[in-house]
C-alpha positions as CSV (number, residue, x, y, z in Angstrom):
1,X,96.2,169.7,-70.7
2,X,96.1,170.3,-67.1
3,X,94.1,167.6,-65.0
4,X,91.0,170.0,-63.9
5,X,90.4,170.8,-67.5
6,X,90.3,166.8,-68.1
7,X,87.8,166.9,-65.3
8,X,85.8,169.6,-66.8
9,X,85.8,167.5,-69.9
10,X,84.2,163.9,-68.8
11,X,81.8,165.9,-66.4
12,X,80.2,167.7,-69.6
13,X,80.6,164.3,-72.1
14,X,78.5,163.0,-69.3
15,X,76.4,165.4,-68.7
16,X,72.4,164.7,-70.5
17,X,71.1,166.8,-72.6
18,X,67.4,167.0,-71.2
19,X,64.7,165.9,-74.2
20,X,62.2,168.5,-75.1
21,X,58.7,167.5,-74.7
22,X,58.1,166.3,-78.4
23,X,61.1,164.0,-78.3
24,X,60.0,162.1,-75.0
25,X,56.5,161.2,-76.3
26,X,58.3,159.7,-79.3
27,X,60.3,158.2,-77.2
28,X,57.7,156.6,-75.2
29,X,55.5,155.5,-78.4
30,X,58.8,154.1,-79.7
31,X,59.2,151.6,-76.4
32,X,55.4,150.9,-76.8
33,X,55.4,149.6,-80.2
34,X,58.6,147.7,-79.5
35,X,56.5,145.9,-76.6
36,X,53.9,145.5,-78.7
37,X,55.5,144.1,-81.5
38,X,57.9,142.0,-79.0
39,X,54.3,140.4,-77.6
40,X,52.7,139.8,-80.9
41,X,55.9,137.5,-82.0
42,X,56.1,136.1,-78.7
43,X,52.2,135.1,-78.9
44,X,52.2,133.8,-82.4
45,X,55.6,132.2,-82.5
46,X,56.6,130.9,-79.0
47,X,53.3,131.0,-76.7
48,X,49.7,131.6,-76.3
49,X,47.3,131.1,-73.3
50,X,44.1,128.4,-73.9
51,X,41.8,127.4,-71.1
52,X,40.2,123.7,-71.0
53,X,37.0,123.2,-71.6
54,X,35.4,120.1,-70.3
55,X,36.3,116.6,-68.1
56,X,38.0,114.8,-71.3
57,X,41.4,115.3,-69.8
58,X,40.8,114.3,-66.4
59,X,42.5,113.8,-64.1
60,X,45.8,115.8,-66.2
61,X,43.9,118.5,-66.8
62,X,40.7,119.6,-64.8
63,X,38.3,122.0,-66.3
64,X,39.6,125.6,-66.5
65,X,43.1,125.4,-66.1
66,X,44.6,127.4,-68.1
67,X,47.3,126.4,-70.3
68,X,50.6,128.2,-72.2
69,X,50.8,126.0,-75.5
70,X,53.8,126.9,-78.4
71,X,54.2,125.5,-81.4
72,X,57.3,127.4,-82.0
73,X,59.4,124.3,-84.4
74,X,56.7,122.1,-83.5
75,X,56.2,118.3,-84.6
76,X,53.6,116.3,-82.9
77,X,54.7,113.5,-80.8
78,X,53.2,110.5,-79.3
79,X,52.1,111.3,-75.3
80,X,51.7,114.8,-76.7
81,X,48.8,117.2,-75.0
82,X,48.1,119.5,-77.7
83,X,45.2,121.7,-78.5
84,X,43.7,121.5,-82.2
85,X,41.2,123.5,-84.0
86,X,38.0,121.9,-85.0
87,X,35.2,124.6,-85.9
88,X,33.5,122.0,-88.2
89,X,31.9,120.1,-84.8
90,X,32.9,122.5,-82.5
91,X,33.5,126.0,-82.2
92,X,36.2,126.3,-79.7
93,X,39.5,124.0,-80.0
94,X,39.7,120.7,-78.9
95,X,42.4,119.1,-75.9
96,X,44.1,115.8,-76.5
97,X,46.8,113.4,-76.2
98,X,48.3,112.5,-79.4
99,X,48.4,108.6,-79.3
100,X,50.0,108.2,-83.0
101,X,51.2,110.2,-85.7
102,X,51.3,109.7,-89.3
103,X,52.7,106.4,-90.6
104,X,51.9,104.5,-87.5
105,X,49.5,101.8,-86.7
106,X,47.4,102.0,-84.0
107,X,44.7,98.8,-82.3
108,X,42.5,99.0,-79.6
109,X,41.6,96.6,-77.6
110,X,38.2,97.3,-75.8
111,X,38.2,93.9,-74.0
112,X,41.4,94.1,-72.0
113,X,41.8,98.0,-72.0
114,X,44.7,98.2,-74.4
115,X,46.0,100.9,-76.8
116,X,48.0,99.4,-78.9
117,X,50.7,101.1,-81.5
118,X,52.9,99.5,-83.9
119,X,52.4,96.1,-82.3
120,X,53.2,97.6,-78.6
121,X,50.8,98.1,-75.7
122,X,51.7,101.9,-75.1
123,X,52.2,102.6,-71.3
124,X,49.3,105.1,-70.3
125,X,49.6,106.1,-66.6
126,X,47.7,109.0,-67.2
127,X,44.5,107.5,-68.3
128,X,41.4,107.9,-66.1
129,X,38.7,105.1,-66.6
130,X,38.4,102.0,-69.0
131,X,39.0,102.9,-72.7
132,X,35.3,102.6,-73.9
133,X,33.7,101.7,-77.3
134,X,32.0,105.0,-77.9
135,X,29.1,106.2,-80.4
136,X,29.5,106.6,-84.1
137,X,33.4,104.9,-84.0
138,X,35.4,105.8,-86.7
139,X,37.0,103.0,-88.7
140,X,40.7,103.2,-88.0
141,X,42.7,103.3,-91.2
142,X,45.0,100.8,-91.4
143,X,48.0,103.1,-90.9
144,X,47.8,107.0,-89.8
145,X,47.8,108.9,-93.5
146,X,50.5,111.4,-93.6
147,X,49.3,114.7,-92.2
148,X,47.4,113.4,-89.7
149,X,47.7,112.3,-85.7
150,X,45.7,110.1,-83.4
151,X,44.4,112.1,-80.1
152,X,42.4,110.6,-77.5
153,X,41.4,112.0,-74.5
154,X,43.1,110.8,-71.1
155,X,39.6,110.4,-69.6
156,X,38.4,107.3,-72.0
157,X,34.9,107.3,-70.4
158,X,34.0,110.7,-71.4
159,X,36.2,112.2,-74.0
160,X,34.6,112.2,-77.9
161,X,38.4,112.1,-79.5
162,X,39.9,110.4,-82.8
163,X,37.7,106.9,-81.7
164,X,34.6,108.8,-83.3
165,X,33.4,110.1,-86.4
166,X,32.5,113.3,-84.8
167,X,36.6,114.2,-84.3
168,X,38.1,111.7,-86.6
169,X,41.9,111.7,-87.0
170,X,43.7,115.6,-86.5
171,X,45.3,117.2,-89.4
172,X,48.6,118.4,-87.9
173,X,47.5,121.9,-90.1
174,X,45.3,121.8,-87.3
175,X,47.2,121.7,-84.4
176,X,47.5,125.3,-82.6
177,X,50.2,124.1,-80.5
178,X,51.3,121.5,-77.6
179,X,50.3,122.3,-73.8
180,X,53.9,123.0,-72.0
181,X,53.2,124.7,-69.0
182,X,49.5,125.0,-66.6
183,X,49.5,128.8,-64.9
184,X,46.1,128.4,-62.9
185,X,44.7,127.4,-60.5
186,X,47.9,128.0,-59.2
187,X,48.1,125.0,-57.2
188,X,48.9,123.0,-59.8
189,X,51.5,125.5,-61.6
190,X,53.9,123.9,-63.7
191,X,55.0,121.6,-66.3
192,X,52.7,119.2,-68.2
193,X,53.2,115.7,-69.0
């Protein structure tokens, strides 16, 4: 085989064969779904978008930043921010710091400002405020039951969190998913901690 007809060759292997009309609309509908399925894993597995509603996370959060949470292989952690239904009190979810998890015992100490957890004052540089007694406490089990977290609210003053009735201890089948990341205002884009 002469070299010009191995020319002739690779120029017509790579030449396209345009797509009729029918076969570029299916084409197109083909990429859509795949973005739309690609989004719908992405949003229920890795990530979704929550907004804060409310001073009880002041000053780490402010009202209506808006948060990316995941709770793709998640297990709640103390010094956690996570976001947790609770449509019996309220109807949209609530924002809070986990403070224990199950298994743990957990003190407060109103009269020198202490959270205390299994025997150790916990190191809380985020906290805004004095950690107040609050309406309609809760009685704090001895230990936190299995299934269940501790979350209180990094504003102590104003934030109605596991220290009442009202929220009570979190079932972790509650929890939507951990804040990771703030997108707006975009001033204070970035990580959370």
């Amino acid at each position: 085989m002469s070299k010009n007809q191995d020319n002739n060759i690779e120029k017509t292997e790579q030449e396209e064969i345009p797509l009729t009309p029918m076969e570029a609309v299916y084409e197109w509908f083909s990429a859509i779904i795949f973005a739309v399925v690609i989004i719908f894993l992405v949003l229920t597995f890795v990530g979704r978008q929550v907004s804060v509603n409310g001073p009880s996370m002041n000053d780490t959060l402010q009202h209506q930043d808006k948060l990316i949470i995941t709770n793709f292989l998640y297990q709640p952690q103390n010094g956690d921010i996570i976001v947790a239904a609770h449509g019996e009190n309220y109807d949209d979810a609530i924002i809070k710091r986990v403070i224990a998890t199950e298994g743990q015992k957990i003190e407060i100490d109103y009269d020198n400002n202490k959270v205390i957890v299994d025997g150790k004052t916990i190191n809380e540089p985020y906290v805004k405020g004095a950690t107040v007694r609050i309406p309609d406490p809760l009685e704090i089990p001895d230990k936190i039951p299995e299934g269940y977290v501790f979350v209180m609210g990094d504003n102590r003053e104003d934030s109605v969190d596991s220290r009442s009735n009202i929220i009570g201890l979190i079932p972790v089948q509650n929890i939507i998913g951990k804040a990771v990341f703030r997108v707006y205002p975009f001033d204070s884009f970035g990580s959370i901690q």
